[in-house]
C-alpha positions as CSV (number, residue, x, y, z in Angstrom):
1,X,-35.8,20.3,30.4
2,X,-32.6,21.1,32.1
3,X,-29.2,19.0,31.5
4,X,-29.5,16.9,34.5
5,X,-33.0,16.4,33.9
6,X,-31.9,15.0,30.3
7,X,-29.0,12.6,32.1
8,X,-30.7,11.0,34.8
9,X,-33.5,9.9,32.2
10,X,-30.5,8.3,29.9
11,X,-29.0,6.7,33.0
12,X,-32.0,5.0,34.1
13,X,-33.4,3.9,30.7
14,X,-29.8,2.3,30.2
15,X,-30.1,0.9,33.9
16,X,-33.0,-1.1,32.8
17,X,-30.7,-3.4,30.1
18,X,-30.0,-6.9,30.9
19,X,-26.5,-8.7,30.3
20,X,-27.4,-10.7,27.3
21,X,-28.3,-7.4,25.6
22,X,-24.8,-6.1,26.4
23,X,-23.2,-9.1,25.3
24,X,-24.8,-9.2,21.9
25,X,-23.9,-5.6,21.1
26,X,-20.2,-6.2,22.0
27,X,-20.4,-9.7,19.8
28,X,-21.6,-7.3,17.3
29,X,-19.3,-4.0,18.0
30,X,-16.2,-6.9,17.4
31,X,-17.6,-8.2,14.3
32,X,-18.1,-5.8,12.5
33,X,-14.3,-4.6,13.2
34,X,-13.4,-7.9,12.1
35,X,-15.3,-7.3,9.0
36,X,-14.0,-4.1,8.3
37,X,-10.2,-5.1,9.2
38,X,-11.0,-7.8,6.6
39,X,-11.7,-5.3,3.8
40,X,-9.4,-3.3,4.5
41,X,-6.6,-6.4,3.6
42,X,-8.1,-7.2,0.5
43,X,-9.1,-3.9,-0.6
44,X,-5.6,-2.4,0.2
45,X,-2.8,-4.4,1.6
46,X,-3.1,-7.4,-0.7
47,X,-3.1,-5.6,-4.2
48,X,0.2,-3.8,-2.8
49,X,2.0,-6.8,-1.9
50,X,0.9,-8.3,-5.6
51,X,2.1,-5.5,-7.0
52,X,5.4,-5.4,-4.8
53,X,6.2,-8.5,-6.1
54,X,5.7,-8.0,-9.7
55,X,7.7,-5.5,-9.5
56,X,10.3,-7.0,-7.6
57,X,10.2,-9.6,-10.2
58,X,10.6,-7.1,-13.1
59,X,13.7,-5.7,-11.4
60,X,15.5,-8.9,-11.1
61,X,14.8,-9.6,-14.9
62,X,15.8,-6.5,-16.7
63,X,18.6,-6.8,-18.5
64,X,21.3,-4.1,-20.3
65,X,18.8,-2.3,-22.9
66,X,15.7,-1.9,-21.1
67,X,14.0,1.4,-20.7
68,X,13.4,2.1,-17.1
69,X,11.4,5.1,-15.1
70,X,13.1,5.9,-11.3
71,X,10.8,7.0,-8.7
72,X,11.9,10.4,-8.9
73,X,10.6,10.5,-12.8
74,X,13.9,9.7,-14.4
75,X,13.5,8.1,-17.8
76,X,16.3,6.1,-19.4
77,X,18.2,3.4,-21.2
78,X,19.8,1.0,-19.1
79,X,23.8,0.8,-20.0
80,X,25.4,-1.1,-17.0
81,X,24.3,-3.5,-13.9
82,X,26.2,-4.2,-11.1
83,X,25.1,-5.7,-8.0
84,X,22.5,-3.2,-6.0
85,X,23.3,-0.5,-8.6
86,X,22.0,0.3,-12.4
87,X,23.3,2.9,-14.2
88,X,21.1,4.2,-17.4
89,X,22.0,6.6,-20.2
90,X,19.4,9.7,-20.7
91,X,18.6,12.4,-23.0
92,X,20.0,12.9,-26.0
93,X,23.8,13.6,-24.7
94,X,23.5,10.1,-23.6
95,X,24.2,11.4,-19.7
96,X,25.0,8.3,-17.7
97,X,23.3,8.5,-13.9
98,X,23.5,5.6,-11.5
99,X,21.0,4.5,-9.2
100,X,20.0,2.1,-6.5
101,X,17.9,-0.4,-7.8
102,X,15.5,-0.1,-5.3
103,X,14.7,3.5,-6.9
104,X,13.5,1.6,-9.9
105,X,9.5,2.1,-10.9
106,X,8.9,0.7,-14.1
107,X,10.5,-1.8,-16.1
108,X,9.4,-1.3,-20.1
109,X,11.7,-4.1,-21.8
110,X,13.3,-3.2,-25.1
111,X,11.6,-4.6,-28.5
112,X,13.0,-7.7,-30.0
């Protein structure tokens, strides 16, 4: 069977539809976009904004003391906070670094 043989058999078998048929199988082409844009927010955008926010939220409440990790990997002791800025004491030589506190991770507050 040659190539044009095959396509005028698929164009007149899918001449032969009527409208409601092409209506349902849009209905249904849009749904199930709707469905999967659906999971997609509470599989994946959701849980980030929850844990934007709970971070956010842990940044706003730590205090001089706290242990915090960047998110360049930068472990340290925070030693000073000033506006938009926290600067934290690392290693053992006590080596003061200041960040942004956007660049903040993790928050692990100090023992009581």
């Amino acid at each position: 069977m040659s190539l044009s043989a095959v396509y005028l058999t698929a164009t007149t078998s899918s001449s032969g539809t009527t409208g409601g048929d092409t209506m349902t199988s849009t209905l249904l082409m849009v749904g199930m976009l709707v469905v999967m844009f659906g999971a997609l927010y509470f599989f994946m955008i959701r849980p980030q904004r929850k844990r934007d926010k709970e971070l956010k939220a842990q940044v706003e409440k730590m205090a001089v003391g706290d242990t915090i990790v960047t998110i360049g990997g930068v472990v340290g002791t925070i030693a000073n906070i000033q506006d938009d800025n926290v600067t934290i004491a690392t290693s053992v030589a006590h080596t003061m670094i200041t960040f942004k506190k956007s660049a903040v991770n993790t928050v692990v507050p100090r023992q009581q």
